[in-house]
C-alpha positions as protocol buffer text, in pm:
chain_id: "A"
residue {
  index: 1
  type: UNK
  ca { x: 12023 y: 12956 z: 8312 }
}
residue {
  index: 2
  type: UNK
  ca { x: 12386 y: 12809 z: 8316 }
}
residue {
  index: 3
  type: UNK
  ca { x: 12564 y: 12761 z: 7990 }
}
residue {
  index: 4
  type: UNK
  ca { x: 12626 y: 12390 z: 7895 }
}
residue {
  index: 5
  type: UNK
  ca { x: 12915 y: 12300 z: 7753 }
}
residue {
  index: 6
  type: UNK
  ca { x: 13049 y: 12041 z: 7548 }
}
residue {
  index: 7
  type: UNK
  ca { x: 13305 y: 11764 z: 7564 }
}
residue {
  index: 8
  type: UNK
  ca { x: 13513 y: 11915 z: 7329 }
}
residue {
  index: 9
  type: UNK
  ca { x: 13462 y: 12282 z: 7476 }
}
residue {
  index: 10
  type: UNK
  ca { x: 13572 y: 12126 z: 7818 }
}
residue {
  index: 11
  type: UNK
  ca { x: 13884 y: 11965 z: 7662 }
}
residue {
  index: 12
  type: UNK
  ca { x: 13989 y: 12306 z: 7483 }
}
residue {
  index: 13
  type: UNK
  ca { x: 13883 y: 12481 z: 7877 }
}
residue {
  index: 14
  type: UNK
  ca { x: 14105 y: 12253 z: 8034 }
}
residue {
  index: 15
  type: UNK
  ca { x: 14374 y: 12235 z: 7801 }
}
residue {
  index: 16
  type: UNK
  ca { x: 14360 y: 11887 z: 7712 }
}
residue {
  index: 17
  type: UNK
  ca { x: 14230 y: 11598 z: 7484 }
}
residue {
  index: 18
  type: UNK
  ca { x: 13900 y: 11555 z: 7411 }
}
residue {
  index: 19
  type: UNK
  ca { x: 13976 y: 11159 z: 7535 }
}
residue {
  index: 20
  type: UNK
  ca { x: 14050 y: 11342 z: 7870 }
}
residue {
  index: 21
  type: UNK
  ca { x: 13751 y: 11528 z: 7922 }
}
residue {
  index: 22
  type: UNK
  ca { x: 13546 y: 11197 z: 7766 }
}
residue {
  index: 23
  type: UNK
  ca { x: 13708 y: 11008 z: 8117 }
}
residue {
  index: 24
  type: UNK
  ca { x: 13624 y: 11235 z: 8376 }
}
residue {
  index: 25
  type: UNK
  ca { x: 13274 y: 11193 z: 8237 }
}
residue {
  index: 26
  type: UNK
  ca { x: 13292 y: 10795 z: 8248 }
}
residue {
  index: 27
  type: UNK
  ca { x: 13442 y: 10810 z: 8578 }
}
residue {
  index: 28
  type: UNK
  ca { x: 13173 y: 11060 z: 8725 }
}
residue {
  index: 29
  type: UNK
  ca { x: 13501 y: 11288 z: 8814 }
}
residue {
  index: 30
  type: UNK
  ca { x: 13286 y: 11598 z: 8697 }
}
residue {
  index: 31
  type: UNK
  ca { x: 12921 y: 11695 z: 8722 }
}
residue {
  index: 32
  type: UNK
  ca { x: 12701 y: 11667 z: 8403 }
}
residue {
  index: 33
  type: UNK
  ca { x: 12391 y: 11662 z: 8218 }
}
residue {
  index: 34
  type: UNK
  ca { x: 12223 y: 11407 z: 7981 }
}
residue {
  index: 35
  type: UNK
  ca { x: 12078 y: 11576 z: 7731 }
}
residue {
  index: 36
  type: UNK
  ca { x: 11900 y: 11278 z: 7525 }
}
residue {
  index: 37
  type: UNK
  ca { x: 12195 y: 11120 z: 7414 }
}
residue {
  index: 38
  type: UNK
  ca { x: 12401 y: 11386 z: 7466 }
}
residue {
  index: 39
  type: UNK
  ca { x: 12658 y: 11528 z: 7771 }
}
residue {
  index: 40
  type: UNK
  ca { x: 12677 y: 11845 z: 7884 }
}
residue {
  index: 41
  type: UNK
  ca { x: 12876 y: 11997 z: 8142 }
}
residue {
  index: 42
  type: UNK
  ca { x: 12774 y: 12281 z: 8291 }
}
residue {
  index: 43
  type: UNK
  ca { x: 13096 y: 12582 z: 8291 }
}
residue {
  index: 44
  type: UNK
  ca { x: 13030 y: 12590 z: 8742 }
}
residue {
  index: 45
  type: UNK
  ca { x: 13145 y: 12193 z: 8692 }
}
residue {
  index: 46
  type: UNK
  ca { x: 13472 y: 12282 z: 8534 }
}
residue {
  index: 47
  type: UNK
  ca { x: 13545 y: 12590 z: 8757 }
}
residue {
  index: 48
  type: UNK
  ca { x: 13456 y: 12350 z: 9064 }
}
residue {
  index: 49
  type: UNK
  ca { x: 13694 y: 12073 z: 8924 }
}
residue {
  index: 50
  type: UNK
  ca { x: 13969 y: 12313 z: 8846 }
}
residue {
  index: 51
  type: UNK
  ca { x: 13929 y: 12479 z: 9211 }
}
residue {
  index: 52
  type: UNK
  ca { x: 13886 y: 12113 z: 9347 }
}
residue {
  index: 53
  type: UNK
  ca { x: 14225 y: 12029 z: 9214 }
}
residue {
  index: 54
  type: UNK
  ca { x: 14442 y: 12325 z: 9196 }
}
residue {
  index: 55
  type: UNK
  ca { x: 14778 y: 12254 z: 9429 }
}
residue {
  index: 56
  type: UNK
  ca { x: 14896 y: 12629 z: 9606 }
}
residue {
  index: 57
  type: UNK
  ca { x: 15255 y: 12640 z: 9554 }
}
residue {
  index: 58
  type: UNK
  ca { x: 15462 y: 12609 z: 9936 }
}
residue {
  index: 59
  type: UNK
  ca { x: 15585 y: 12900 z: 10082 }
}
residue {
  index: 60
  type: UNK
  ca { x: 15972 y: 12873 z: 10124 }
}
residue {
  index: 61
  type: UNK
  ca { x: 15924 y: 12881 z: 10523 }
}
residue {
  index: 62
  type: UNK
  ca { x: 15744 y: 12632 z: 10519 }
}
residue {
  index: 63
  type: UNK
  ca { x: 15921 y: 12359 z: 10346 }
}
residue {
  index: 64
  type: UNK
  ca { x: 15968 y: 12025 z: 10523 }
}
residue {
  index: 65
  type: UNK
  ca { x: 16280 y: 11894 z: 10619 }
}
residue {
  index: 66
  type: UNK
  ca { x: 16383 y: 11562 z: 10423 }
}
């Protein structure tokens, strides 16, 4: 079975506030789990929103002309 993570776990995985984290959940930006009362995020939901928003840096030959 996956590992379940926190809100705060997912906050100190992403490198941000705890507030942060609390808003993508809100928002539905990331997959979770109700647990009771409880959220948890499963650790493939962070790895798919990281890989969902990672930008890969330009290659200098391919730079657009302003």
């Amino acid at each position: 079975m996956e590992r379940l993570l926190t809100v705060d776990q997912v906050a100190e995985r992403l490198g941000t506030g705890v507030r942060f984290a609390r808003r993508l959940v809100e928002e539905r930006r990331i997959r979770y789990v109700k647990v009771g009362r409880h959220v948890r995020i499963p650790e493939s939901a962070v790895r798919d929103y990281l890989a969902a928003h990672t930008v890969e840096p330009v290659r200098a030959g391919l730079r657009r002309a302003a």
